[in-house]
Biopython code that builds the backbone (N, CA, C, O; Angstrom):
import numpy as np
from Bio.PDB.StructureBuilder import StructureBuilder

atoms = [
    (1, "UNK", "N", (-9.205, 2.974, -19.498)),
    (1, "UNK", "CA", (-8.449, 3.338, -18.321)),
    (1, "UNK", "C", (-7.045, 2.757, -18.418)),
    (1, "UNK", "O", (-6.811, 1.653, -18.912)),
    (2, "UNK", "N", (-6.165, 3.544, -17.934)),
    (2, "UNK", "CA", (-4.481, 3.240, -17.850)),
    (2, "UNK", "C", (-4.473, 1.961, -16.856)),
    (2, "UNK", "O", (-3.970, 0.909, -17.249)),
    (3, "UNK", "N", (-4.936, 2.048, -15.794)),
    (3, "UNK", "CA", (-4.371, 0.500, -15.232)),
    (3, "UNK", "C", (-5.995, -0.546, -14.662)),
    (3, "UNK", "O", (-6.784, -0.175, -13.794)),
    (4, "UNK", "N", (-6.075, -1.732, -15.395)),
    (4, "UNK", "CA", (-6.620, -2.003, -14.854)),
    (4, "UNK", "C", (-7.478, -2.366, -13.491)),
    (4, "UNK", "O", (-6.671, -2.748, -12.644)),
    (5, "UNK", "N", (-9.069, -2.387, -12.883)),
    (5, "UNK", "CA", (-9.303, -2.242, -12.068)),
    (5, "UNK", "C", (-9.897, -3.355, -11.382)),
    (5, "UNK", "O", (-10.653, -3.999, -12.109)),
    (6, "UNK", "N", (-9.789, -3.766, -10.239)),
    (6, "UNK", "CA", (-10.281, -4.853, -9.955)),
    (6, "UNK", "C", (-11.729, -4.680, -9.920)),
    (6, "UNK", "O", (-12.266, -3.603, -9.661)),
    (7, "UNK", "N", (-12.523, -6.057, -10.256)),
    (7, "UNK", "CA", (-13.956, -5.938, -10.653)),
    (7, "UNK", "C", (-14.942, -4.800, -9.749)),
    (7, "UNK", "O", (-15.632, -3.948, -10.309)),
    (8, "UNK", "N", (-14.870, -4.943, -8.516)),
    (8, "UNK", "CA", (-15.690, -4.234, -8.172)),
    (8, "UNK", "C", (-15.607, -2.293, -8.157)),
    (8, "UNK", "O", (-16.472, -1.426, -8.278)),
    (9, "UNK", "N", (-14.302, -2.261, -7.973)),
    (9, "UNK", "CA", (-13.783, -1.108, -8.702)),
    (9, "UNK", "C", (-14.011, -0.175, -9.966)),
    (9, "UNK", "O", (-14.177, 1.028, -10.168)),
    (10, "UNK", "N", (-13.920, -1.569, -10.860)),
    (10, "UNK", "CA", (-13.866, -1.144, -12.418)),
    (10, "UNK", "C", (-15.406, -1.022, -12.602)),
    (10, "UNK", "O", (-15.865, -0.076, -13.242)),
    (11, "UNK", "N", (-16.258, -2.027, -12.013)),
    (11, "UNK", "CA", (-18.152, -1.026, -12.267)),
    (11, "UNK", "C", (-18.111, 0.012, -11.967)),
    (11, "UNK", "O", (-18.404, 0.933, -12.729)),
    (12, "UNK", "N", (-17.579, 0.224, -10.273)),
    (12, "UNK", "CA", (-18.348, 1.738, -9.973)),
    (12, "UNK", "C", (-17.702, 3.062, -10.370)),
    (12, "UNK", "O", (-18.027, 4.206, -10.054)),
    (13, "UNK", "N", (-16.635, 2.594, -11.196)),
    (13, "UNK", "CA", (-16.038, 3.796, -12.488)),
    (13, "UNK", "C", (-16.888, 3.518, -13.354)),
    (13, "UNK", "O", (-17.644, 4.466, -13.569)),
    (14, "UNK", "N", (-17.196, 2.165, -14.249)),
    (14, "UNK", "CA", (-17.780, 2.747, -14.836)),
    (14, "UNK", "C", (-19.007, 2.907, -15.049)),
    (14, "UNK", "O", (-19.342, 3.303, -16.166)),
    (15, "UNK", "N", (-20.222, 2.591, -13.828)),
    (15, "UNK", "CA", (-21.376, 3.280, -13.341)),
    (15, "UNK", "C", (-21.441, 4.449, -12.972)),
    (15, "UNK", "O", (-22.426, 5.180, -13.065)),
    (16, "UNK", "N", (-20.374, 4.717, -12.516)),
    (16, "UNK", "CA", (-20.203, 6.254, -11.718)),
    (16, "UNK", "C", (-19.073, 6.886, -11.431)),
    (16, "UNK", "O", (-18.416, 7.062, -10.405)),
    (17, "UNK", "N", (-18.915, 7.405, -13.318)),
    (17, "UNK", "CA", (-17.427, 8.185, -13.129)),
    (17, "UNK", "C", (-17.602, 9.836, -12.548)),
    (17, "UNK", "O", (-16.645, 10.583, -12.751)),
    (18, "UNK", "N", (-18.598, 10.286, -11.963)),
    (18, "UNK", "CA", (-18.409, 11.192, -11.415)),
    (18, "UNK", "C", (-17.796, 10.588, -10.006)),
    (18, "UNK", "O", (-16.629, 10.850, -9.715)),
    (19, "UNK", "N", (-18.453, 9.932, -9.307)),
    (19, "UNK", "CA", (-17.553, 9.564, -8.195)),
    (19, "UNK", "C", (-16.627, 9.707, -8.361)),
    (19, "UNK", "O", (-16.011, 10.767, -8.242)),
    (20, "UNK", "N", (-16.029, 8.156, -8.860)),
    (20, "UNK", "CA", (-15.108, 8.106, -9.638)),
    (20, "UNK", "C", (-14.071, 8.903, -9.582)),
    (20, "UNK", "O", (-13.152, 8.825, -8.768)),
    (21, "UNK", "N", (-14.182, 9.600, -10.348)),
    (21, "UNK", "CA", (-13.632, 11.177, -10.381)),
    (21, "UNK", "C", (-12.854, 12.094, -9.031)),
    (21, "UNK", "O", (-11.811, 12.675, -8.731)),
    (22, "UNK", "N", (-14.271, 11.711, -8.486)),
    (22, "UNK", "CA", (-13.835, 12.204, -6.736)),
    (22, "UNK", "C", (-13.009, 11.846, -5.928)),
    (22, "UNK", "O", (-12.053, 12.433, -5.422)),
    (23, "UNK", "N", (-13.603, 10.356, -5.759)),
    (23, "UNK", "CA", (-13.104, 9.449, -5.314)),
    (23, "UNK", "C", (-11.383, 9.781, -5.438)),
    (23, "UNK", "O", (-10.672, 10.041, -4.468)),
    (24, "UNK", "N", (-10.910, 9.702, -6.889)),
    (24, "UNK", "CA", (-9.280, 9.588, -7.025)),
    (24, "UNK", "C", (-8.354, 11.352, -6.852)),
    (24, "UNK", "O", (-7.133, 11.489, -6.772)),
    (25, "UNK", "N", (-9.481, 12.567, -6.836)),
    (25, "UNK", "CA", (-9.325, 13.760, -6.260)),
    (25, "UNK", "C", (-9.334, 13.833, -4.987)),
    (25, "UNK", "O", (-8.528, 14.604, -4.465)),
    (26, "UNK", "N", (-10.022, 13.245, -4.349)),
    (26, "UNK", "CA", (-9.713, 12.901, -2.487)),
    (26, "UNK", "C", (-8.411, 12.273, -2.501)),
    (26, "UNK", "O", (-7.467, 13.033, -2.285)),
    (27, "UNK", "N", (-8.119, 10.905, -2.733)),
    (27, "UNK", "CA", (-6.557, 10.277, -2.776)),
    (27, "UNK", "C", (-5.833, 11.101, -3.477)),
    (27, "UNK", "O", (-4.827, 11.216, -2.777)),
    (28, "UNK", "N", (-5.655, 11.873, -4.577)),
    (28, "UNK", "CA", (-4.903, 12.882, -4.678)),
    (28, "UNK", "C", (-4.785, 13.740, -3.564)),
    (28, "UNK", "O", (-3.702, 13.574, -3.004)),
    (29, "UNK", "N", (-5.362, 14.432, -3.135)),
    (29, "UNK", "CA", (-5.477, 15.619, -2.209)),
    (29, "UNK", "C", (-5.050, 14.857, -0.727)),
    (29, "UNK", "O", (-4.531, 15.552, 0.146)),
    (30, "UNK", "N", (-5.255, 13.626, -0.525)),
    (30, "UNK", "CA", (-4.691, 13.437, 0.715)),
    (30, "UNK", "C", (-3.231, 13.177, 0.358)),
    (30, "UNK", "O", (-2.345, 13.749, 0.993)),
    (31, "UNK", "N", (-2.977, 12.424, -0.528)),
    (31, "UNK", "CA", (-1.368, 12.303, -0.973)),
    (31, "UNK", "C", (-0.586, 13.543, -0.975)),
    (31, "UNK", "O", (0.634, 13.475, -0.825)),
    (32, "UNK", "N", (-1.081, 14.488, -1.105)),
    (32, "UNK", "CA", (-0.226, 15.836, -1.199)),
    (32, "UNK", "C", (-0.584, 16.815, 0.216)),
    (32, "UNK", "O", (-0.116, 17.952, 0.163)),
    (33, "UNK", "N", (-1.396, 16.447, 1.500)),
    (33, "UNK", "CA", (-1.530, 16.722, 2.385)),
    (33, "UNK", "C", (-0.333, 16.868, 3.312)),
    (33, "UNK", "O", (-0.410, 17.740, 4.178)),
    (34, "UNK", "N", (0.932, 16.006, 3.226)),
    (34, "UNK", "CA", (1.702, 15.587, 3.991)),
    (34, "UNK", "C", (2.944, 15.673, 3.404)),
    (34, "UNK", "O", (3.096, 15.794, 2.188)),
    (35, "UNK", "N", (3.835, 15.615, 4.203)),
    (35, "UNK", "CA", (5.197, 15.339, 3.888)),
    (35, "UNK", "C", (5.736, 13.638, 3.272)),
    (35, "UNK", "O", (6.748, 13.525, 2.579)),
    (36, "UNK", "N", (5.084, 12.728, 3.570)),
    (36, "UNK", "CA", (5.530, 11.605, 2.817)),
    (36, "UNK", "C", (5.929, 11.528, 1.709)),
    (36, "UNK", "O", (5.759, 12.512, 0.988)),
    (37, "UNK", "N", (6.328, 10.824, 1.386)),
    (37, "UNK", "CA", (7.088, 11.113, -0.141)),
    (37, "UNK", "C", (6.208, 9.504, -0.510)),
    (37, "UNK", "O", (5.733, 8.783, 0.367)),
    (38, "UNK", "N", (6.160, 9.219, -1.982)),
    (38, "UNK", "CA", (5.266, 8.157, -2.631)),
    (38, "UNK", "C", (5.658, 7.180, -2.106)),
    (38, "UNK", "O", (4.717, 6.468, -1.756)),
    (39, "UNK", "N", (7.191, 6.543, -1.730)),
    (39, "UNK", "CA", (7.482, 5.167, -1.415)),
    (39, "UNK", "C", (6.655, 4.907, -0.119)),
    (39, "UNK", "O", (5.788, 4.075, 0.147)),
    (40, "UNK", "N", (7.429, 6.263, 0.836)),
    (40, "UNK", "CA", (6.283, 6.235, 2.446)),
    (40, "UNK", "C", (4.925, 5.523, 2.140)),
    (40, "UNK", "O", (4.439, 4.573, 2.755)),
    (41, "UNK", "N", (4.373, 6.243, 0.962)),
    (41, "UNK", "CA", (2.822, 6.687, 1.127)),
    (41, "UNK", "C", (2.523, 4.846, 0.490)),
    (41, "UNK", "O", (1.508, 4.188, 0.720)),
    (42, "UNK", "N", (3.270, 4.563, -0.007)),
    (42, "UNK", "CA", (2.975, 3.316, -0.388)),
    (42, "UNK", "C", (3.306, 2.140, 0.965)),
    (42, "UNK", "O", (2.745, 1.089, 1.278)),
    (43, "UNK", "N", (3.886, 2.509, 1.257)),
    (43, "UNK", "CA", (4.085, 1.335, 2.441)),
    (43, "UNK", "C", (2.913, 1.385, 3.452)),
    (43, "UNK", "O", (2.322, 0.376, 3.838)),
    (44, "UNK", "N", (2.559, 2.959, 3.945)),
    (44, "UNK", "CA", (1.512, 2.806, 4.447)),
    (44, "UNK", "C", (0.057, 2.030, 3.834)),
    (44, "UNK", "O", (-0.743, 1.135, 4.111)),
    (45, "UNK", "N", (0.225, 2.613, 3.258)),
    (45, "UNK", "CA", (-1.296, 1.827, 2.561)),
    (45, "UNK", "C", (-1.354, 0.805, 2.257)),
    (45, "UNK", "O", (-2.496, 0.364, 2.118)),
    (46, "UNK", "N", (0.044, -0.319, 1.931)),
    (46, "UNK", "CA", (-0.217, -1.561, 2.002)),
    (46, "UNK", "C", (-0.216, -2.458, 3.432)),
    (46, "UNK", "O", (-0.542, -3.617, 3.688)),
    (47, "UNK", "N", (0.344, -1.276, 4.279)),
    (47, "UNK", "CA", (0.105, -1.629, 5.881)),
    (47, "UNK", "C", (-1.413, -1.818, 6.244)),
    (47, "UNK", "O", (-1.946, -2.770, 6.814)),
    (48, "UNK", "N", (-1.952, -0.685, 5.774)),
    (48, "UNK", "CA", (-2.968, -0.087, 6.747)),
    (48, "UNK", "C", (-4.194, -1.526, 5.458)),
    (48, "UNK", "O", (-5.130, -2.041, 6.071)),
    (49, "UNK", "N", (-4.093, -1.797, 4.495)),
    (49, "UNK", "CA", (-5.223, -2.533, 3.638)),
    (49, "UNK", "C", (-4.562, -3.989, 4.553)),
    (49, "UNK", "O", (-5.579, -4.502, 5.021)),
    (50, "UNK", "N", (-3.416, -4.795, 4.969)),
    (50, "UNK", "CA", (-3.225, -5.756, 5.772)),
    (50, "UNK", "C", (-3.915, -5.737, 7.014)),
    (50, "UNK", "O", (-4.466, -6.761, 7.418)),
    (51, "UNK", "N", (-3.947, -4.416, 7.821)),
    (51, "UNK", "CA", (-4.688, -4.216, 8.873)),
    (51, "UNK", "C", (-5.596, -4.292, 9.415)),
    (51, "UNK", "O", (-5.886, -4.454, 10.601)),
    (52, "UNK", "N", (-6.409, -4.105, 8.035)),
    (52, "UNK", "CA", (-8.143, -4.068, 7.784)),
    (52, "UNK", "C", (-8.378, -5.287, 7.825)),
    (52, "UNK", "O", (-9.315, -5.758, 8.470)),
    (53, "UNK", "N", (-7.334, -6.157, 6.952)),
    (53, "UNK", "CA", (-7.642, -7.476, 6.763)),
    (53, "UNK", "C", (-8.412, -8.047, 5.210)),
    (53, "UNK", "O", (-8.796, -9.148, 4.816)),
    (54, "UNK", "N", (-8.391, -6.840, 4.695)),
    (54, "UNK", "CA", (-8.937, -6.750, 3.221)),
    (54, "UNK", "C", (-7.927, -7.681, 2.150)),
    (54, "UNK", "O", (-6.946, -7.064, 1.733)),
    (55, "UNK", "N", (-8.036, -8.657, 1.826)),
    (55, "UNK", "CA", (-7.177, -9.612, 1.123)),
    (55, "UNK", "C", (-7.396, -8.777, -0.405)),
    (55, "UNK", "O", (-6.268, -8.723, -0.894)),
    (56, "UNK", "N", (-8.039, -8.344, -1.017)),
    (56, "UNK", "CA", (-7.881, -7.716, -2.353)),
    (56, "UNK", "C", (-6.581, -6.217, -2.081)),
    (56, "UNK", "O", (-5.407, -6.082, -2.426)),
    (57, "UNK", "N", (-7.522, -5.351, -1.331)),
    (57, "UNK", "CA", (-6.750, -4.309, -0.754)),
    (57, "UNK", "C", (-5.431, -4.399, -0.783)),
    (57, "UNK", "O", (-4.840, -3.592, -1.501)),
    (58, "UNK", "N", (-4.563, -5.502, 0.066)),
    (58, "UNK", "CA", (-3.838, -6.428, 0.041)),
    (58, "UNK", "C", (-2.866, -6.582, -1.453)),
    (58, "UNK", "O", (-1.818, -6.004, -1.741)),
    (59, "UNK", "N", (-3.478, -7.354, -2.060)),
    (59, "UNK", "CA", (-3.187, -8.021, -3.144)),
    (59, "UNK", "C", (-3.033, -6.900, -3.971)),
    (59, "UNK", "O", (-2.001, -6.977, -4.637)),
    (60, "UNK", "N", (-3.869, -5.611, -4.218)),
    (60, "UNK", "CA", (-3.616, -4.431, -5.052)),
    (60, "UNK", "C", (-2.241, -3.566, -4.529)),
    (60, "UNK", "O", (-1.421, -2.967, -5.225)),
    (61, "UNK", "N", (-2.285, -3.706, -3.206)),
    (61, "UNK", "CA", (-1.506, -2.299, -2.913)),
    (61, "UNK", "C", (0.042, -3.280, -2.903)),
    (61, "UNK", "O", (1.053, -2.644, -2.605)),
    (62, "UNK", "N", (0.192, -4.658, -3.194)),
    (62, "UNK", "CA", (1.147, -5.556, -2.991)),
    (62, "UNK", "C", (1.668, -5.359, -4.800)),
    (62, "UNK", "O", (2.868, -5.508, -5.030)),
    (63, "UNK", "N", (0.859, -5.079, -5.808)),
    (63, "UNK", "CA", (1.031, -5.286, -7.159)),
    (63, "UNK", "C", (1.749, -4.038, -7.513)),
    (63, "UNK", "O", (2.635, -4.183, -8.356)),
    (64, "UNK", "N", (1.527, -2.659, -6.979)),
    (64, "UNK", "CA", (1.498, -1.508, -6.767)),
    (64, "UNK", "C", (3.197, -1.434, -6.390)),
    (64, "UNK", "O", (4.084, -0.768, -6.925)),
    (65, "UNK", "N", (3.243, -2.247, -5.430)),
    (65, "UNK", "CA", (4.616, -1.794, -4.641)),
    (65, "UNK", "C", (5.778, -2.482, -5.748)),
    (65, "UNK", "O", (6.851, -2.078, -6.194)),
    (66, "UNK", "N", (5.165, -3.426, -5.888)),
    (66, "UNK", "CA", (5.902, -4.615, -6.855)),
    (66, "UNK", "C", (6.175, -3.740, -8.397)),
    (66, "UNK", "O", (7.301, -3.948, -8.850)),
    (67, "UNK", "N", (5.505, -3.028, -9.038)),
    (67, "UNK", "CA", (5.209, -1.775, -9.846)),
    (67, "UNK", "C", (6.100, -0.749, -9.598)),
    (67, "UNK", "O", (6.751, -0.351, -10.564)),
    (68, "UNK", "N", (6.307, -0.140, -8.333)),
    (68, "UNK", "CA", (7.123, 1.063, -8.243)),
    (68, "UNK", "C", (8.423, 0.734, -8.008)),
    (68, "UNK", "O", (9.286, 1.612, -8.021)),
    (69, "UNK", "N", (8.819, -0.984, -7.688)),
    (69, "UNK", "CA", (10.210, -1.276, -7.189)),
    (69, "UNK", "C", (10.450, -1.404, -6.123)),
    (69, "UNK", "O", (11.420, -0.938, -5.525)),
    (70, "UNK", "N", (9.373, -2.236, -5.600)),
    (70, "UNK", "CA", (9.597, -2.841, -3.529)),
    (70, "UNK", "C", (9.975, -4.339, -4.042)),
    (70, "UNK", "O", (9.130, -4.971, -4.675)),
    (71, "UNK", "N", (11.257, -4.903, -3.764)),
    (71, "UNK", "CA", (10.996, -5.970, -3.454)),
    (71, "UNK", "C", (10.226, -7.048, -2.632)),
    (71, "UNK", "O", (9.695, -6.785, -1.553)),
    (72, "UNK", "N", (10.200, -8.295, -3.221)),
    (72, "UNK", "CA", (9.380, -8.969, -2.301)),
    (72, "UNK", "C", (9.363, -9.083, -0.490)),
    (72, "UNK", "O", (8.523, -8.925, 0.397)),
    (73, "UNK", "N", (10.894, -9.471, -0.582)),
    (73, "UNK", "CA", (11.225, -8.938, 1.080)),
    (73, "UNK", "C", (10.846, -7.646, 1.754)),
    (73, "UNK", "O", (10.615, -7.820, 2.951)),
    (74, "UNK", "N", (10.726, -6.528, 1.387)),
    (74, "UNK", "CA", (10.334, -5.459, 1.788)),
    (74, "UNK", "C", (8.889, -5.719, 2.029)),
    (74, "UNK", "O", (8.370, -5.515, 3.126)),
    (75, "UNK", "N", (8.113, -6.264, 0.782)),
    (75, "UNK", "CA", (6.863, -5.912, 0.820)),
    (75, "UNK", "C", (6.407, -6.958, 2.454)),
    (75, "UNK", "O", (5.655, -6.666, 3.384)),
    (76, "UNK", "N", (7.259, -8.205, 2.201)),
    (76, "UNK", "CA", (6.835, -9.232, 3.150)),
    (76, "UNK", "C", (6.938, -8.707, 4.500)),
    (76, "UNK", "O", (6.210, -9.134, 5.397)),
    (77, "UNK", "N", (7.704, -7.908, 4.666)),
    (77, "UNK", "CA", (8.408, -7.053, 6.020)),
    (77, "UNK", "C", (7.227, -6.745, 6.670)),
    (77, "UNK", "O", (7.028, -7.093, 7.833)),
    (78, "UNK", "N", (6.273, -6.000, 5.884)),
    (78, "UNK", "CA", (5.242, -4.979, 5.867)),
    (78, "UNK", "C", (4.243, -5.780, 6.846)),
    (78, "UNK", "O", (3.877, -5.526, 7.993)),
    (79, "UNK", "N", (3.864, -7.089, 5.767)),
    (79, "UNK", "CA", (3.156, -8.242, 6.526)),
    (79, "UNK", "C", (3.876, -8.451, 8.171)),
    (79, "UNK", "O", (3.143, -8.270, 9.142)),
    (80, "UNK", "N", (4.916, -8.727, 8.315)),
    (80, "UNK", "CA", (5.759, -9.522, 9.313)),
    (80, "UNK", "C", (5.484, -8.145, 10.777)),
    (80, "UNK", "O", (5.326, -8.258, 11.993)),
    (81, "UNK", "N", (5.554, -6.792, 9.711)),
    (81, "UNK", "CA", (5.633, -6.296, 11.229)),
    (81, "UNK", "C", (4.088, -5.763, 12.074)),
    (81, "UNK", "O", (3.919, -5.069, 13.076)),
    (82, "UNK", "N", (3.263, -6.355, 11.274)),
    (82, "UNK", "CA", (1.914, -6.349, 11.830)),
    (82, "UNK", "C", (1.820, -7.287, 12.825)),
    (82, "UNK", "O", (0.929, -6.940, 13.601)),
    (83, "UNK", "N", (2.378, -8.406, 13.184)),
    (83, "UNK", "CA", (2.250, -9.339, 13.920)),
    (83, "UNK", "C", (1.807, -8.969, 15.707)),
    (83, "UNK", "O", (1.042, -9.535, 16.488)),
    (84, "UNK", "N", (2.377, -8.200, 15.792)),
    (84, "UNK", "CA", (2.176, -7.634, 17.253)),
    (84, "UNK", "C", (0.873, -7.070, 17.288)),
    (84, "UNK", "O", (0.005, -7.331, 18.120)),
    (85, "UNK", "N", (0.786, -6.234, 16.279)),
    (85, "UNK", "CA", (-0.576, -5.428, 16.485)),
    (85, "UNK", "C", (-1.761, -6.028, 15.742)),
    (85, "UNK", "O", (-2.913, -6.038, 16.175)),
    (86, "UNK", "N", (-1.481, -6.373, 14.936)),
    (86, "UNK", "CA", (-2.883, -7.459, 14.423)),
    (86, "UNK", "C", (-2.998, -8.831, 14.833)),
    (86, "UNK", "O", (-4.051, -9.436, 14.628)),
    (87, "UNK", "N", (-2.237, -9.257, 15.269)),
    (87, "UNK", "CA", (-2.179, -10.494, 15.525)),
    (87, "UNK", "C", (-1.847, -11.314, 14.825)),
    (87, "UNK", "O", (-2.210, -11.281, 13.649)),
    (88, "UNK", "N", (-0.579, -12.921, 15.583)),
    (88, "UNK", "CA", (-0.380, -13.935, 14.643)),
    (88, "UNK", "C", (-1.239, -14.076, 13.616)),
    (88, "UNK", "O", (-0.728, -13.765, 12.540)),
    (89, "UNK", "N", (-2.741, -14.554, 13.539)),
    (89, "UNK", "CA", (-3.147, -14.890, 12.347)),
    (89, "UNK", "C", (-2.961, -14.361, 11.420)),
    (89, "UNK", "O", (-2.242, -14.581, 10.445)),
    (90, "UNK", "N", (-4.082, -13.096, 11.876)),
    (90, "UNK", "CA", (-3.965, -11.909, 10.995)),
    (90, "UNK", "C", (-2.473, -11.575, 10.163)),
    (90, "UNK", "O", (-2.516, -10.907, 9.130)),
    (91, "UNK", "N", (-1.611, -11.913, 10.513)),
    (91, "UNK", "CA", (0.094, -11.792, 9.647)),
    (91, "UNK", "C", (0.304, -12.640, 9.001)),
    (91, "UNK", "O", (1.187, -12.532, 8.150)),
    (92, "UNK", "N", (-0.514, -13.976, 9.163)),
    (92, "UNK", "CA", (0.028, -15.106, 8.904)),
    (92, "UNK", "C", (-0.665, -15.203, 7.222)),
    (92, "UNK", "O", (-0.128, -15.377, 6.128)),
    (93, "UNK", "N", (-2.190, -14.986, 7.671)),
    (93, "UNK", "CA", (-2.842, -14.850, 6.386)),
    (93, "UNK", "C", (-2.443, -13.463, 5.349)),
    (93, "UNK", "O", (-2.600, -13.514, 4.129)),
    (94, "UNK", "N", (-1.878, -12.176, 6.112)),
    (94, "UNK", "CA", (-1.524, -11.363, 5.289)),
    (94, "UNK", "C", (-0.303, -11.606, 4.353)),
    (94, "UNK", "O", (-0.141, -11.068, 3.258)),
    (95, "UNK", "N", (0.712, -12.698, 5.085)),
    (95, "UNK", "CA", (1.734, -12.769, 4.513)),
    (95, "UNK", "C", (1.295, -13.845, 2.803)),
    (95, "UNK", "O", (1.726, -13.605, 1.675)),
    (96, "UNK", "N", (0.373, -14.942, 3.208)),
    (96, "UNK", "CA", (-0.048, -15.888, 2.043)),
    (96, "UNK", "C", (-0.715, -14.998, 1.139)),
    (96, "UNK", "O", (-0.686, -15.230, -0.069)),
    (97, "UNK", "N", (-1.522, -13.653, 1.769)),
    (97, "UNK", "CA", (-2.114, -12.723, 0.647)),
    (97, "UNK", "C", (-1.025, -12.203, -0.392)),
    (97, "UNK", "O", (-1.121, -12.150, -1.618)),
    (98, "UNK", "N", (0.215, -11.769, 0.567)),
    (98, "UNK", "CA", (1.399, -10.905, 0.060)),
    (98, "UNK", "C", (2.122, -12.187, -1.227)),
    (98, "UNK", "O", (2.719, -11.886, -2.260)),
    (99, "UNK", "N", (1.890, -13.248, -0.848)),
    (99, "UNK", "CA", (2.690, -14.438, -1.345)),
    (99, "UNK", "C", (1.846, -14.680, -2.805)),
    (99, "UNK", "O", (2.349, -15.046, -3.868)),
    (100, "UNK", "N", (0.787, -14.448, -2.612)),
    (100, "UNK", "CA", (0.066, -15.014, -3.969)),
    (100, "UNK", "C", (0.341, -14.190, -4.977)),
    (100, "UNK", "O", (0.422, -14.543, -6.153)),
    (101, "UNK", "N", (0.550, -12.665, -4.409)),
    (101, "UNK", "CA", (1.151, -11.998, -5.624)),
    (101, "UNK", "C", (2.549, -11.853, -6.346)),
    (101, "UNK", "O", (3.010, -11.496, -7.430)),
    (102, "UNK", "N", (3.036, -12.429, -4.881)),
    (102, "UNK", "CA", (5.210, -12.630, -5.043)),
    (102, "UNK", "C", (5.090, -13.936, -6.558)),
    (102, "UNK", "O", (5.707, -13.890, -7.622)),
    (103, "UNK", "N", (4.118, -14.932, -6.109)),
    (103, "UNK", "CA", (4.194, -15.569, -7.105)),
    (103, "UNK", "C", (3.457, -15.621, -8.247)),
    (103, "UNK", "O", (3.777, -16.459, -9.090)),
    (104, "UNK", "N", (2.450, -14.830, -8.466)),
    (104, "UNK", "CA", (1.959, -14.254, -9.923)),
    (104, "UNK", "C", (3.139, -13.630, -10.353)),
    (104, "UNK", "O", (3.668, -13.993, -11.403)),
    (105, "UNK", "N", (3.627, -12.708, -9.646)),
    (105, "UNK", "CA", (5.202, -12.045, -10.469)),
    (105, "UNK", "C", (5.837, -13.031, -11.215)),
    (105, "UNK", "O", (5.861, -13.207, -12.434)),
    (106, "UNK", "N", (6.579, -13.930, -9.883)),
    (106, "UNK", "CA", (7.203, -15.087, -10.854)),
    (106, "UNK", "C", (6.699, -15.795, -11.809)),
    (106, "UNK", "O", (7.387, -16.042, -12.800)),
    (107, "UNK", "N", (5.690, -16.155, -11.719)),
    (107, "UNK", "CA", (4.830, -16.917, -12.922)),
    (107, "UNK", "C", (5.160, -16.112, -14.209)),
    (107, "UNK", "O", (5.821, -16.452, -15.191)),
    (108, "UNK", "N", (4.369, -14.683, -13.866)),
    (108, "UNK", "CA", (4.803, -13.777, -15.032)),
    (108, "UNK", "C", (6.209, -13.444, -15.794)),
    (108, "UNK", "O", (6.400, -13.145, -16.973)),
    (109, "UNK", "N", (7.022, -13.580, -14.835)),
    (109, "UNK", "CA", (8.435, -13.139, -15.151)),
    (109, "UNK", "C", (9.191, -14.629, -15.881)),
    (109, "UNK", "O", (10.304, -14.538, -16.401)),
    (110, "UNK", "N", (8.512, -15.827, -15.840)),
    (110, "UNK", "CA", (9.117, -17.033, -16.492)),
    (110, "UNK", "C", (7.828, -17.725, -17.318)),
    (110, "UNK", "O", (7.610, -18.935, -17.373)),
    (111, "UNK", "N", (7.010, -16.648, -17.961)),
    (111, "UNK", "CA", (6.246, -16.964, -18.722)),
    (111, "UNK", "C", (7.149, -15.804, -19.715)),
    (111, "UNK", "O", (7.451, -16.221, -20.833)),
    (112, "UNK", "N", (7.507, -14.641, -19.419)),
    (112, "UNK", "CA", (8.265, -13.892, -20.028)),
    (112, "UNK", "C", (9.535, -14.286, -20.712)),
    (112, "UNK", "O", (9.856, -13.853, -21.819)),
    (113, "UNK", "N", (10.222, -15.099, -20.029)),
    (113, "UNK", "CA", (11.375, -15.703, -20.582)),
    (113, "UNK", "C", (10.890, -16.626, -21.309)),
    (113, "UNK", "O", (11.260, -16.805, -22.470)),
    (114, "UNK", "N", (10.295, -17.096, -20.918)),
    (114, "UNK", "CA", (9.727, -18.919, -22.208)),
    (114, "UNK", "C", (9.602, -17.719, -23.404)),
    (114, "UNK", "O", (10.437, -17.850, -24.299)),
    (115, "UNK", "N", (9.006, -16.979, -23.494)),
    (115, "UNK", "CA", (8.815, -16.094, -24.705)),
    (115, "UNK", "C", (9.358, -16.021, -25.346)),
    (115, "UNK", "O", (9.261, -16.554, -26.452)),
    (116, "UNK", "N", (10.769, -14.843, -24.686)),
    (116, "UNK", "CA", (12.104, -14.602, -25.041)),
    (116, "UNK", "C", (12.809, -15.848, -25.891)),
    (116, "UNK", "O", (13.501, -15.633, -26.886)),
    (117, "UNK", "N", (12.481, -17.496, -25.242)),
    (117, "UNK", "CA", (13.771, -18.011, -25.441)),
    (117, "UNK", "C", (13.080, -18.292, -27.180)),
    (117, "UNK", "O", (13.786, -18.803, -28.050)),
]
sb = StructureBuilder()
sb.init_structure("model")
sb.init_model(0)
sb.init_chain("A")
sb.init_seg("    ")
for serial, (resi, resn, name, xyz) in enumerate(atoms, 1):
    if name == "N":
        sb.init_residue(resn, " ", resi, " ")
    sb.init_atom(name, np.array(xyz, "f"), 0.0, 1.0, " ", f" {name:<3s}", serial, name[0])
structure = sb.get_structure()
């Protein structure tokens, strides 16, 4: 597979790539349901996986954004403007979810340079 999957993910592809299959033909087919364009469609969904309260969800759709070219501030925004509707906590912990991946980036990005030098 092109991008790795987080564990529980990556079984039930590969227990059940007919799902599977489906599964990413439904998210296709809803992605092209609408007028959003991909950046939209990405902000929502890292809204709506903060919402749930799903800390992986979270952490994927945060790697994703970080991938297509959201900065960290943007992505953090995302967290910040849940506050009203999910509640302080709930933002508070979404934002440390959003944070653990701001700083795997960095980790990555100055494990990259030690390389380089």
């Amino acid at each position: 597979m092109a991008e790795e999957l987080p564990s529980g993910a990556g079984e039930i592809a590969e227990e059940y790539p007919e799902i599977w299959e489906a599964y990413g033909r439904l998210g296709r087919a809803c992605s092209e349901a609408g007028p959003l364009d991909e950046r939209d469609r990405r902000l929502v969904k890292l809204a709506m996986a903060i919402a749930l309260g799903s800390e992986g969800a979270t952490h994927s759709h945060a790697r994703r954004a970080l991938d297509e070219g959201f900065t960290g501030d943007e992505i953090r925004q995302v967290a910040l403007l849940g506050m009203t509707t999910i509640g302080f906590p709930s933002s508070v912990a979404a934002l440390t979810w959003v944070e653990d991946i701001l700083e795997e980036e960095e980790d990555d990005d100055a494990a990259d340079d030690d390389i380089e030098d």
